[in-house]
MARMAR-191479 format. One line per 4 residues: their letters; for each residue z negated, x, y negated of C-alpha. Coordinates in nm, 4 decimals, m for minus. Example, Ala and Ser with C-alpha at 12.3 -4.5 7.8 and 13.67 -1.06 7.14 Angstrom:
// MARMAR-191479
AS> m0.7800/1.2300/0.4500 ~ m0.7140/1.3670/0.1060
***
This chain:
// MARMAR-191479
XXXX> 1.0783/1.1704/m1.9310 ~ 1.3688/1.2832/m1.6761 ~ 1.6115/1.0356/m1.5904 ~ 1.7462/1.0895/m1.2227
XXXX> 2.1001/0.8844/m1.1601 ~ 2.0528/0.7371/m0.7862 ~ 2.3731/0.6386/m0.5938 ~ 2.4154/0.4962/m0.2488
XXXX> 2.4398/0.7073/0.0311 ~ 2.8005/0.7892/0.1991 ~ 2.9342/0.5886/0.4837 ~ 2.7364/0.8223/0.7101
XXXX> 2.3799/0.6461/0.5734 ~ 2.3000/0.2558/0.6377 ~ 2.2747/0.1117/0.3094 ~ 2.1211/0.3006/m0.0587
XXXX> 2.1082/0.1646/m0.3368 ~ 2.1751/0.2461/m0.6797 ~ 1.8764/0.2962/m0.9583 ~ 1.7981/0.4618/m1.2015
XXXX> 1.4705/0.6355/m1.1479 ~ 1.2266/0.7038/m1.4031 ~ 0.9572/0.9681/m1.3626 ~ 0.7015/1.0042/m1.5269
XXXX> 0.3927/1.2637/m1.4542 ~ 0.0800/1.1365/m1.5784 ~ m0.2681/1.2478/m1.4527 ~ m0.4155/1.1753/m1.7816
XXXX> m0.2687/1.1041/m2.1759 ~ m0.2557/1.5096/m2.2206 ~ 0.0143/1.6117/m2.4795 ~ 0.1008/1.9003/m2.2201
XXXX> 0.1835/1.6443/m1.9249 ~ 0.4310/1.4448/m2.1420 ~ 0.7447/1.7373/m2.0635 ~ 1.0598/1.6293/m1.8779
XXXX> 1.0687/1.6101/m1.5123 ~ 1.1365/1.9071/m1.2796 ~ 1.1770/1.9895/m0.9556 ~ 0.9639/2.1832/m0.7718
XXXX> 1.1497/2.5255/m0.6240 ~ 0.8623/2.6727/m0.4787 ~ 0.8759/2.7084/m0.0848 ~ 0.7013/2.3879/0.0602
XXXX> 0.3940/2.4071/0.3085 ~ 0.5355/2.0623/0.5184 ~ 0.3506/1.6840/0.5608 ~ 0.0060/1.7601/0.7179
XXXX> m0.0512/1.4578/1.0196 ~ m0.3407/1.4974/1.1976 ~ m0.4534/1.2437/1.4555 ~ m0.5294/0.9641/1.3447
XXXX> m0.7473/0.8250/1.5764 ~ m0.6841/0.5147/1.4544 ~ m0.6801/0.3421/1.7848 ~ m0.9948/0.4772/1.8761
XXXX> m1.1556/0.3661/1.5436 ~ m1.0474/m0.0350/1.4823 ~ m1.2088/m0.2514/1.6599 ~ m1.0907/m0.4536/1.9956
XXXX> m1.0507/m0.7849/1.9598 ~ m1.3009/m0.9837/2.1759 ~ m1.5442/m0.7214/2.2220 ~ m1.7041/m0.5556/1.9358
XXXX> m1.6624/m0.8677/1.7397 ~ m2.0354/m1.1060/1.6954 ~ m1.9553/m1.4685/1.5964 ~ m2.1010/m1.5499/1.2731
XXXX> m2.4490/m1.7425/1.2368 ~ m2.3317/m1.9036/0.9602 ~ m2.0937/m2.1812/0.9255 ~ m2.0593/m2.0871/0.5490
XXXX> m1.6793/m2.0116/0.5488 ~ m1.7132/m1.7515/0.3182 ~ m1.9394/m1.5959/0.5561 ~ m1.8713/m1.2435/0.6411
XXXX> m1.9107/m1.0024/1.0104 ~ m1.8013/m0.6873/1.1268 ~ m1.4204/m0.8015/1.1104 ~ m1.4101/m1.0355/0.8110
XXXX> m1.4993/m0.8035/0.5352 ~ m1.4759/m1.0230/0.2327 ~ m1.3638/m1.4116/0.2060 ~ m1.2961/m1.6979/m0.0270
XXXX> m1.1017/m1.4446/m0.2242 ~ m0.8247/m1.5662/m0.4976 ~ m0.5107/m1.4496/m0.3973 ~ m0.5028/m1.0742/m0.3393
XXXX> m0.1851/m0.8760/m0.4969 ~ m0.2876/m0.5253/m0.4106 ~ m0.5071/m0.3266/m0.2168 ~ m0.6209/0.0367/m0.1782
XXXX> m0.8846/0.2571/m0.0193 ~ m1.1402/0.4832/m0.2326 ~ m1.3395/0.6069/0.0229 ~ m1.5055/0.5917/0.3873
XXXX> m1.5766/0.2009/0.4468 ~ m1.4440/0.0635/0.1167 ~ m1.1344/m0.0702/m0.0180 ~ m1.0528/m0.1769/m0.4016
XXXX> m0.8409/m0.5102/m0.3719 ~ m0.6621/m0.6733/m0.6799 ~ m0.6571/m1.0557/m0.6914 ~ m0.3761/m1.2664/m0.8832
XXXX> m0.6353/m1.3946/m1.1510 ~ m0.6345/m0.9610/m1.2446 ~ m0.9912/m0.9379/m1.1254 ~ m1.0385/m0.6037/m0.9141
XXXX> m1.3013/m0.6430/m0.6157 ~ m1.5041/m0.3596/m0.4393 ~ m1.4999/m0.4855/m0.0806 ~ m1.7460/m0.2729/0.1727
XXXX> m1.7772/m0.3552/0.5188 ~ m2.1339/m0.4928/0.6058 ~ m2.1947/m0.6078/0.2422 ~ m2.0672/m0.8858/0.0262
XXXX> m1.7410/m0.7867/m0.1896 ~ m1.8269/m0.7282/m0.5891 ~ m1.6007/m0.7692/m0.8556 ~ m1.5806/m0.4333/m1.0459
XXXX> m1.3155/m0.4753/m1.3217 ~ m1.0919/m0.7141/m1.5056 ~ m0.7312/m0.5591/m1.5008 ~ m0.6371/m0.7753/m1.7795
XXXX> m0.3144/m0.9716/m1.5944 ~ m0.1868/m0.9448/m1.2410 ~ m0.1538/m0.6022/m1.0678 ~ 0.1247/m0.5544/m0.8496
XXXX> 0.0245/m0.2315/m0.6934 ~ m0.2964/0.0145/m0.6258 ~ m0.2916/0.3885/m0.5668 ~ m0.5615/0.6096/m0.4765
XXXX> m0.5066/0.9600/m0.6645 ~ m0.5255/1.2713/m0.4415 ~ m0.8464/1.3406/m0.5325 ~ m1.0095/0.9948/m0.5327
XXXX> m1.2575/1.1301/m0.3242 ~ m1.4685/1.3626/m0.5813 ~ m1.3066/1.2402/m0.9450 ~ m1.2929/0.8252/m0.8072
XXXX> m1.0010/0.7556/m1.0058 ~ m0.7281/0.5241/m0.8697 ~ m0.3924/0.4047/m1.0375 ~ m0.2761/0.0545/m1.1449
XXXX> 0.0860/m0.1101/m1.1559 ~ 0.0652/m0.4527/m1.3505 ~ 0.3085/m0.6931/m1.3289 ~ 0.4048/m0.6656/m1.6538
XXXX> 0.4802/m0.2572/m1.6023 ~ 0.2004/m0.1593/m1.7477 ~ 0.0286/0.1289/m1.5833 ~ m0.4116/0.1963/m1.6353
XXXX> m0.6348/0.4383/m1.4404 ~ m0.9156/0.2557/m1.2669 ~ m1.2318/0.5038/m1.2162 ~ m1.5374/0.4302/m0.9980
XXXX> m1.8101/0.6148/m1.1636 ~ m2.0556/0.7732/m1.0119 ~ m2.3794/0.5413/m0.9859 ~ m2.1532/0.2310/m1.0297
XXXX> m1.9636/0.0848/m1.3170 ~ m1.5828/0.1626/m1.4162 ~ m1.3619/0.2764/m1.6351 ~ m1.0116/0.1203/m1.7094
XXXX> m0.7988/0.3608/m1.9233 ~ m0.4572/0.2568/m2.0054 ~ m0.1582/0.5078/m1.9833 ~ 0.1282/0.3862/m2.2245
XXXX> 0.3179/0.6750/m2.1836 ~ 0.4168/0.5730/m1.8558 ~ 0.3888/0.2064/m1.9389 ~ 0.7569/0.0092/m1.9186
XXXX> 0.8937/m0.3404/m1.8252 ~ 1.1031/m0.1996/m1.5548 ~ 0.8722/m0.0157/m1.3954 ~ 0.9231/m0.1141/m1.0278
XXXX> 0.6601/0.1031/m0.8580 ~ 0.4369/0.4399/m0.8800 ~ 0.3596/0.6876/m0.6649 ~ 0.1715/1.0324/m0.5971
XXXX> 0.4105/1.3049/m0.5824 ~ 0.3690/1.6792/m0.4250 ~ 0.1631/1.7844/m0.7311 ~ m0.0545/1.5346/m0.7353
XXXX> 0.0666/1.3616/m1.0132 ~ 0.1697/0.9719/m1.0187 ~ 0.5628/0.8402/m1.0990 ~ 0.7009/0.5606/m1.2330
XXXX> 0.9823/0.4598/m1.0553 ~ 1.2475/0.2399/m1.2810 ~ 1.5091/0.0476/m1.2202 ~ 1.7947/m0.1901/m1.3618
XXXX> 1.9290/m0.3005/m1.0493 ~ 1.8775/m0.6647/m0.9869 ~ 1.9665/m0.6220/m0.6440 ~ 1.6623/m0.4088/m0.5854
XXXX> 1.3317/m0.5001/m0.5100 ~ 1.0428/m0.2385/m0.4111 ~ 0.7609/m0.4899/m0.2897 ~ 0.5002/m0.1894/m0.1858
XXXX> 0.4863/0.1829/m0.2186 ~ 0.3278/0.2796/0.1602 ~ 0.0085/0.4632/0.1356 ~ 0.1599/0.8066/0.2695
XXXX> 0.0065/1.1751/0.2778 ~ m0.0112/1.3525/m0.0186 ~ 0.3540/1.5513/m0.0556 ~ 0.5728/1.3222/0.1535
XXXX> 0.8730/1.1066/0.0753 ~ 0.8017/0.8320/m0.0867 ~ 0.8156/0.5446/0.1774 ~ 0.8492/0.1825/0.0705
XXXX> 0.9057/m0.1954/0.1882 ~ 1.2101/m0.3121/m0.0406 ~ 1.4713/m0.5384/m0.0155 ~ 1.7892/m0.3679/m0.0982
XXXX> 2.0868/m0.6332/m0.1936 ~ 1.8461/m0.9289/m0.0458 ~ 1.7866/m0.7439/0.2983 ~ 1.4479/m0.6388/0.3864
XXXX> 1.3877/m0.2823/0.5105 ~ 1.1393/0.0250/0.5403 ~ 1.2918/0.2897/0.2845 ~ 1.2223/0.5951/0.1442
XXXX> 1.3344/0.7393/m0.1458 ~ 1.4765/1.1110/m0.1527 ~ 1.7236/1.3033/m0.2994 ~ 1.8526/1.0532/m0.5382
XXXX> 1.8774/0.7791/m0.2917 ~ 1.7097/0.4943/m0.1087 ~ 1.8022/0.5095/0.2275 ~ 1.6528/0.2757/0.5178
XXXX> 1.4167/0.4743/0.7336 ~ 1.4004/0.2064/1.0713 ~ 1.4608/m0.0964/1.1908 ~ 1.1414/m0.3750/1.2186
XXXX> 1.2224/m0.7206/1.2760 ~ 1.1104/m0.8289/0.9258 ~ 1.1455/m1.2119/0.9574 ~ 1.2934/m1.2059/0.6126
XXXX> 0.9667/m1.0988/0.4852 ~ 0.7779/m0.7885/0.4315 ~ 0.4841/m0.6671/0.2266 ~ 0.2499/m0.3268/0.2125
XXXX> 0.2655/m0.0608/0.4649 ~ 0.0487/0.2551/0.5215 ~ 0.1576/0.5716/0.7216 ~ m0.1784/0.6553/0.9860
XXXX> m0.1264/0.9503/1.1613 ~ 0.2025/0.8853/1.3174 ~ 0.2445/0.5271/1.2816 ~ 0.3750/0.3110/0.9893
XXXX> 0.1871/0.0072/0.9529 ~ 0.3844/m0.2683/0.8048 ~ 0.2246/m0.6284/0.7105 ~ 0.5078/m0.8850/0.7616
XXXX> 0.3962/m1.1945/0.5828 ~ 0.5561/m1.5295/0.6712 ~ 0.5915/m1.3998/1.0183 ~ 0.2314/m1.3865/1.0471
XXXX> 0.2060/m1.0522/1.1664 ~ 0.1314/m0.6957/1.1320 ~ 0.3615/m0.4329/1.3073 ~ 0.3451/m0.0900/1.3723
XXXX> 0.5966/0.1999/1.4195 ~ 0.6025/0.5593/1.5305 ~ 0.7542/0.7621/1.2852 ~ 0.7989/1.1357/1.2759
XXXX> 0.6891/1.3175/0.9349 ~ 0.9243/1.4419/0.7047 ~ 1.0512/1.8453/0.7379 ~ 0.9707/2.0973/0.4772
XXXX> 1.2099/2.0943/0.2151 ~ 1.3809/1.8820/m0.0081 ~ 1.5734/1.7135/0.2536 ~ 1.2895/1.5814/0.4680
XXXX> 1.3051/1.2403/0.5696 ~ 1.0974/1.0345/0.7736 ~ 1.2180/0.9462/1.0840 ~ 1.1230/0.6143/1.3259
XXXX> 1.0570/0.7521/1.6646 ~ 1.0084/0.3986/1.9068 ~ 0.9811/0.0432/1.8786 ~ 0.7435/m0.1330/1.6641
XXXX> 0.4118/m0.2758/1.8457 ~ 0.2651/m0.5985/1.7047 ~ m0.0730/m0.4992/1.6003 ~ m0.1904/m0.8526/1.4973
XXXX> m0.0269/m1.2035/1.5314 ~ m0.1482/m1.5275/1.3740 ~ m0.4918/m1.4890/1.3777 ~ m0.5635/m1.4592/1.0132
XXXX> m0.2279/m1.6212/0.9163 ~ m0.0296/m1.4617/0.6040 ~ m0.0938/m1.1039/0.6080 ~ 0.0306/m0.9672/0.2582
XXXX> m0.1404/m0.5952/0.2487 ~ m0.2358/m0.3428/0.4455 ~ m0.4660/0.0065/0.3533 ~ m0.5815/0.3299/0.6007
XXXX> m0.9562/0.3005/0.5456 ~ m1.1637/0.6020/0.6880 ~ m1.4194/0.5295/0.9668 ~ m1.6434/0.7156/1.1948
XXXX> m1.4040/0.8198/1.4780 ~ m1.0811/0.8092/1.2721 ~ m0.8895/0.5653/1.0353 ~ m0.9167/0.1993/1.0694
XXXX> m0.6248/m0.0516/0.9265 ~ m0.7644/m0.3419/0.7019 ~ m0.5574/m0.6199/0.5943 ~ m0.5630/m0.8851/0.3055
XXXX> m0.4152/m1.1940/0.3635 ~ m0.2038/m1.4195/0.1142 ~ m0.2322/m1.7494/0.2414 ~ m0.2623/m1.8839/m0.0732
XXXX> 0.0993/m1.7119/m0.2273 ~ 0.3772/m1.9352/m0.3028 ~ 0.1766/m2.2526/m0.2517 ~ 0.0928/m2.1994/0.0667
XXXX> m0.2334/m2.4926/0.2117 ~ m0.4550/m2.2021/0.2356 ~ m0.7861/m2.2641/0.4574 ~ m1.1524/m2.2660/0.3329
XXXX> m1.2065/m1.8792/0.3469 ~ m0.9270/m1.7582/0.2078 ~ m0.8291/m1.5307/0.1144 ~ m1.0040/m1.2870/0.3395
XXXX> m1.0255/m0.9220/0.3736 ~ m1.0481/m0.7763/0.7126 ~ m1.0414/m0.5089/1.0223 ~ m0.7304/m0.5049/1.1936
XXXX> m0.8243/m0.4945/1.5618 ~ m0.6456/m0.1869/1.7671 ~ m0.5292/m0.3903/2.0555 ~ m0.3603/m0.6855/1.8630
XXXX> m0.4215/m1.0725/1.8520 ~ m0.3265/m1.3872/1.9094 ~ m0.3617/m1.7552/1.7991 ~ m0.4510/m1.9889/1.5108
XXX> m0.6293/m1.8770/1.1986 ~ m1.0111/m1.9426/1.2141 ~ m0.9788/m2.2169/0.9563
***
């Protein structure tokens, strides 16, 4: 396992902060995948961003929405995807129309829109964080961050059913986070720094940055991590509160939990090379506000047209008085929205 040393960044960079980063390649439990770390030298091909069309594909609020027929609270519709959840902790996309969400009681639920969510694996404890591999699409694997560090490979067979395979290898108490790298292979990322705290590794392009929501000596920020540092990427008015985030097209969408809100910001991709950093291009544009309350996760979900956004609330985190449907999983609409949540 390679051992980067990460410092801060010089008085010329807002703040970085100091880890020590653990990497560890793992696309299965193969003896030849267990080398140390190196970097790639070979000339790089740049962040594909295509358009989105993420605006086109969500929903607008107040039009392609029906009311339910139902006054069962758990009740779902073409926004509310999946309700009367426990409290979600993770979620991820697989595929067109689908997400995989992880709930705090380590249950894993298949949530599809039009059809009523199924649970499709126990985890074993709480999972922090959910990864779709690069080629989720034809193999159906996905990665899993527990709580405890522990690291497993969630597959969705073909014809139903799963398979939960742990990796030990890249299994350790201070694992903070994992991600996908250039290669296609998934990280660890470790680190002894009480000060730091990665709280969601975005969904990003295969081969860019790795982008996060951390709090670096208590202050929330969008970072990335490059070059041996963590340097902040934008400002966001984070209300002291952040949670996951997912690049679309050129937009980063950030869930901001006890503000009740989810934000997004242009951002400009990374440049070829080892040096590329993302870049925030304008201000952040509420996206929703309030209507589903605590908003805790966020995941690009393909869609005819484009990309939607769904979100998972957490109204039910840090004993919050969570209403009768929670927790819910649903479409973000594209042209934002306003008021009380529906319970």
């Amino acid at each position: 396992m390679g051992i980067d040393r990460i410092g801060r960044a010089g008085a010329g960079a807002a703040l970085a902060a100091s880890l020590a980063l653990g990497l560890a390649a793992c696309m299965d439990d193969s003896p030849e995948l267990a080398g140390t770390f190196a970097e790639v030298t070979s000339e790089p091909t740049g962040v594909p961003m295509p358009d989105s069309g993420m605006r086109e594909a969500m929903p607008t609020p107040g039009v392609q929405r029906e009311p339910r027929e139902s006054s069962d609270p758990c009740a779902i519709d073409d926004v509310v995807l999946a309700a009367c959840l426990p409290e979600t902790t993770a979620m991820a996309s697989p595929g067109p129309g689908r997400a995989v969400v992880a709930t705090a009681d380590g249950r894993v639920q298949l949530v599809v829109a039009g059809a009523a969510p199924v649970e499709i694996a126990d985890a074993g404890s709480r999972v922090r964080q959910i990864t779709a591999g690069p080629t989720v699409a034809e193999d159906g694997q996905l990665f899993m961050l527990r709580e405890d560090g522990s690291v497993a490979r969630l597959t969705l067979l073909p014809g139903g059913g799963t398979d939960v395979r742990e990796l030990p290898r890249h299994s350790d108490p201070g694992n903070l986070a994992l991600y996908v790298d250039g290669a296609g292979e998934v990280n660890t990322l470790l680190a002894g720094d009480p000060t730091i705290e990665v709280i969601s590794v975005c969904h990003t392009p295969v081969g860019a940055p790795p982008l996060m929501t951390v709090r670096l000596d208590g202050t929330p920020l969008l970072a990335q991590w490059s070059g041996g540092l963590i340097e902040p990427v934008g400002g966001v008015d984070l209300d002291d509160s952040l949670g996951g985030c997912a690049v679309v097209g050129e937009e980063v969408v950030v869930a901001v939990p006890a503000a009740q809100r989810v934000v997004s910001l242009p951002v400009a991709p990374p440049e070829p090379g080892p040096f590329g950093a993302w870049t925030v291009t304008g201000s952040p544009e509420t996206m929703l506000e309030g209507e589903f309350g605590h908003v805790g996760w966020v995941a690009p979900v393909l869609a005819d047209g484009g990309v939607e956004v769904w979100g998972a609330t957490v109204n039910k985190a840090d004993d919050r008085e969570a209403g009768a449907s929670d927790e819910r999983v649903f479409r973000i609409p594209s042209g934002g929205a306003e008021g009380g949540s529906p319970d």
